[in-house]
C-alpha positions as CSV (number, residue, x, y, z in Angstrom):
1,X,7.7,-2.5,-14.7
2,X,9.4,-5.4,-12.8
3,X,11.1,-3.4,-10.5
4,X,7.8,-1.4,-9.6
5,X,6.4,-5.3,-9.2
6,X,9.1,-5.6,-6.8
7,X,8.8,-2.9,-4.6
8,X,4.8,-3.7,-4.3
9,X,6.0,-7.3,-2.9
10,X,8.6,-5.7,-1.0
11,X,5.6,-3.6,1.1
12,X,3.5,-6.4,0.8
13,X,5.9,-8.9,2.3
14,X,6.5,-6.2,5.1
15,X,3.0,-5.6,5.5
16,X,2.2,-9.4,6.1
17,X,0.6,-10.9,3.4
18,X,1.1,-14.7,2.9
19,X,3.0,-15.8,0.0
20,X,0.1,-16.6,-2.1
21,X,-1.2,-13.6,-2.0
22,X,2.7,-12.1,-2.9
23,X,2.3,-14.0,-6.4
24,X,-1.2,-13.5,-7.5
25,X,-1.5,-10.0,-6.9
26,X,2.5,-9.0,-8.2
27,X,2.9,-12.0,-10.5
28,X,6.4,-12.6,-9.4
29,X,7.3,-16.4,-9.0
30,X,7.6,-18.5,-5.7
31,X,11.1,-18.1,-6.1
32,X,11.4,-14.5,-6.7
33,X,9.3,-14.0,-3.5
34,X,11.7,-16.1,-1.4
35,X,14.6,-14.5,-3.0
36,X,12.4,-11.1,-1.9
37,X,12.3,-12.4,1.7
38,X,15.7,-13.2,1.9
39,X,16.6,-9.7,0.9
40,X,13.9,-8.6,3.6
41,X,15.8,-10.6,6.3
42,X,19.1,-9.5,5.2
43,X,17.7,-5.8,5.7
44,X,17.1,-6.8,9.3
45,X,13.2,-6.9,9.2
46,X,11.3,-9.3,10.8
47,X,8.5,-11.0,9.0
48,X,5.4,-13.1,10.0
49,X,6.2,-16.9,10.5
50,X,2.9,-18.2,8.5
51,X,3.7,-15.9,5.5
52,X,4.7,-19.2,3.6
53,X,1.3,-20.8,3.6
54,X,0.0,-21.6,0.0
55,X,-3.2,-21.4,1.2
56,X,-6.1,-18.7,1.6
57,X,-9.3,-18.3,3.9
58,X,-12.7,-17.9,2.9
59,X,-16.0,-16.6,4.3
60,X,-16.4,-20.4,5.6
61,X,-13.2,-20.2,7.9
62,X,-13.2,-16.1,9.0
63,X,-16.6,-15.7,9.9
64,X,-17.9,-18.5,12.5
65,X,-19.9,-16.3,15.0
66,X,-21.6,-12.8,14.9
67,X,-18.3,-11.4,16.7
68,X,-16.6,-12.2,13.7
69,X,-19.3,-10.6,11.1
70,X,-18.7,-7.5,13.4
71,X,-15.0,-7.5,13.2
72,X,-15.5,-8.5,9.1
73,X,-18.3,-5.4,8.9
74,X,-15.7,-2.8,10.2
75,X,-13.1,-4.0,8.4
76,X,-14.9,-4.3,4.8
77,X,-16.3,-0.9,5.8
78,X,-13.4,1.4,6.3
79,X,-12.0,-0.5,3.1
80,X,-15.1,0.6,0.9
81,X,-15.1,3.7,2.3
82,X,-11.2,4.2,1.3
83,X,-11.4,2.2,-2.3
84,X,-14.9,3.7,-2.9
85,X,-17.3,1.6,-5.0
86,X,-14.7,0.2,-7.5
87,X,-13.7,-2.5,-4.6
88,X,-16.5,-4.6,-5.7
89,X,-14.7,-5.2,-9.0
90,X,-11.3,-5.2,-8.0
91,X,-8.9,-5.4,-5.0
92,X,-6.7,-2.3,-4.2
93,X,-3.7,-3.0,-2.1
94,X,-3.8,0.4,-1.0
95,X,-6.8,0.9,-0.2
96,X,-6.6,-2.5,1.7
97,X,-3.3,-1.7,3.7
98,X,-5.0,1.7,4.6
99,X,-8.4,-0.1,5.5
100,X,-6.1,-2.5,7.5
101,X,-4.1,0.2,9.3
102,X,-7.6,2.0,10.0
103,X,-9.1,-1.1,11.8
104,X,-6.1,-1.9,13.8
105,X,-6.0,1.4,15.1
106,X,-9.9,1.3,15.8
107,X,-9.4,-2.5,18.1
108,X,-6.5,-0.1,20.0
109,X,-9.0,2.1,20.9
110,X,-11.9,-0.4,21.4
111,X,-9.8,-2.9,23.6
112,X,-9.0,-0.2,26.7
113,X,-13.2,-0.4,26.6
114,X,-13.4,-4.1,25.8
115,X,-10.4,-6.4,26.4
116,X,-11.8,-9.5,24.7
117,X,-12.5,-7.6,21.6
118,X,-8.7,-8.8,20.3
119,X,-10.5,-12.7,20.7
120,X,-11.1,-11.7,17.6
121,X,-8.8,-10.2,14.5
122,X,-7.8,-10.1,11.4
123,X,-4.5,-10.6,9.6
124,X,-4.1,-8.8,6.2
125,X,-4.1,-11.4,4.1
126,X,-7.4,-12.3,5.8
127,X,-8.7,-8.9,4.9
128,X,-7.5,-9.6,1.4
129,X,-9.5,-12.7,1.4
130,X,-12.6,-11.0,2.0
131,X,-11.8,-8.1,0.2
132,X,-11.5,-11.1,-2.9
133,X,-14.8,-13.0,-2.0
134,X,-16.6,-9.0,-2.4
135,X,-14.5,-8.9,-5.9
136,X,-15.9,-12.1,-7.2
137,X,-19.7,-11.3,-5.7
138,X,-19.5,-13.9,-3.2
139,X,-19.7,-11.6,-0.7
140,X,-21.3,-8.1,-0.5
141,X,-22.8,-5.8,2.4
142,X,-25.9,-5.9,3.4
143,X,-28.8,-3.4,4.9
144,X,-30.4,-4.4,7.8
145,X,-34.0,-3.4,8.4
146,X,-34.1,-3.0,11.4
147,X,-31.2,-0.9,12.5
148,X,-30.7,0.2,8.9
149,X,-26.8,-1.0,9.3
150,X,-24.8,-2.0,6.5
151,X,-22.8,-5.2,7.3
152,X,-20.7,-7.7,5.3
153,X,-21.9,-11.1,4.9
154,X,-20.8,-14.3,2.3
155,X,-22.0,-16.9,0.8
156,X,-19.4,-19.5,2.5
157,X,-19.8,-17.7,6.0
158,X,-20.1,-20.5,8.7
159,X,-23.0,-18.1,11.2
160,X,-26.7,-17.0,10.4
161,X,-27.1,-14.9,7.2
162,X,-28.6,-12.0,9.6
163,X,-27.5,-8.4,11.2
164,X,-24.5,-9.0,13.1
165,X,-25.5,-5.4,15.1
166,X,-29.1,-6.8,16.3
167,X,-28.3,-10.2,16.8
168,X,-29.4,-11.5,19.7
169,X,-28.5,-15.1,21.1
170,X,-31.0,-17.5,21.4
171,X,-30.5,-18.2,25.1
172,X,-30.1,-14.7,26.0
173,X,-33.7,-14.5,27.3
174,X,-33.7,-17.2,29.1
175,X,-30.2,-16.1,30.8
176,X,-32.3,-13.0,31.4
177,X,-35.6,-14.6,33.2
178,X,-32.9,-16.7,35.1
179,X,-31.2,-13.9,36.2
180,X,-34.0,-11.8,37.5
181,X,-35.1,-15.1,39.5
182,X,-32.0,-15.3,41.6
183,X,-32.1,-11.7,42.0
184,X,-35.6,-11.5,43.3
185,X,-34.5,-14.6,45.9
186,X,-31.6,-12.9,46.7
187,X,-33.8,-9.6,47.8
188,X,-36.3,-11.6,49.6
């Protein structure tokens, strides 16, 4: 039993979780998992500089605009779609690092089309902080009614509660009636 809790830190340090995230999901000890990381570096593996924060995000800090509900939508998506229904009442770690792996590979693809889509990622341990808000039903996805999309929203998130997909922004007609003015000067 402890040695499989071991090996699940092991991948889990390697796969970037912070710290926190280490101990709650392995119950190992803060000393144990620097112990673990010292083994890690001994190994020769590189790991990520922040993965000693105590702390973890929330709706509130990971989704501030509707590019972020997008990036948030994908990523809670592919992990449903992997963990099936049961990740509303528990997080799987494999079904997470899967998810994870799914959506980095997807931003690959998307930045050759769209180089600012990178602006804006997630770590893993922010996909496990989301994947924890759907857990504890502060978070869930939604169906829009107009598009009929499913997206992720929470109760902490920092944006409008709507459709990520159909959001328009406010000022985006007015850009638009603008725009077609100095094009009609422009062709007379």
């Amino acid at each position: 039993m402890r040695l499989k809790r071991w090996i699940e830190a092991r991948q889990m340090a390697l796969m970037g979780y912070v710290t926190r995230i280490i101990i709650i999901e392995t119950g190992l000890s803060d000393k144990q998992v620097r112990r673990l990381y010292e083994e890690i570096d001994r190994d020769g593996f590189k790991l990520e500089k922040n993965r000693t924060t105590r702390t973890t995000r929330s709706g509130a800090t990971l989704l501030l605009n509707q590019a972020s509900k997008i990036h948030a939508s994908l990523l809670m998506q592919l992990y449903r779609q992997v963990g099936g229904e049961s990740v509303t009442t528990s997080i799987s770690i494999d079904a997470l690092d899967r998810a994870y792996r799914m959506y980095q590979a997807v931003l690959c693809e998307l930045v050759l089309v769209e180089p600012t889509i990178r602006n804006v990622t997630f770590t893993i341990s922010d996909a496990w902080c989301l994947a924890s808000e759907l857990r504890s039903n502060e978070a869930m996805f939604d169906i829009c009614p107009n598009c009929q999309c499913s997206y992720f929203t929470s109760i902490h998130q920092s944006t409008a509660i709507g459709c990520p997909f159909c959001y328009e922004p406010p000022n985006r007609n007015k850009h638009k009636s603008n725009e077609l003015e100095v094009l009609a000067v422009i062709e007379s």
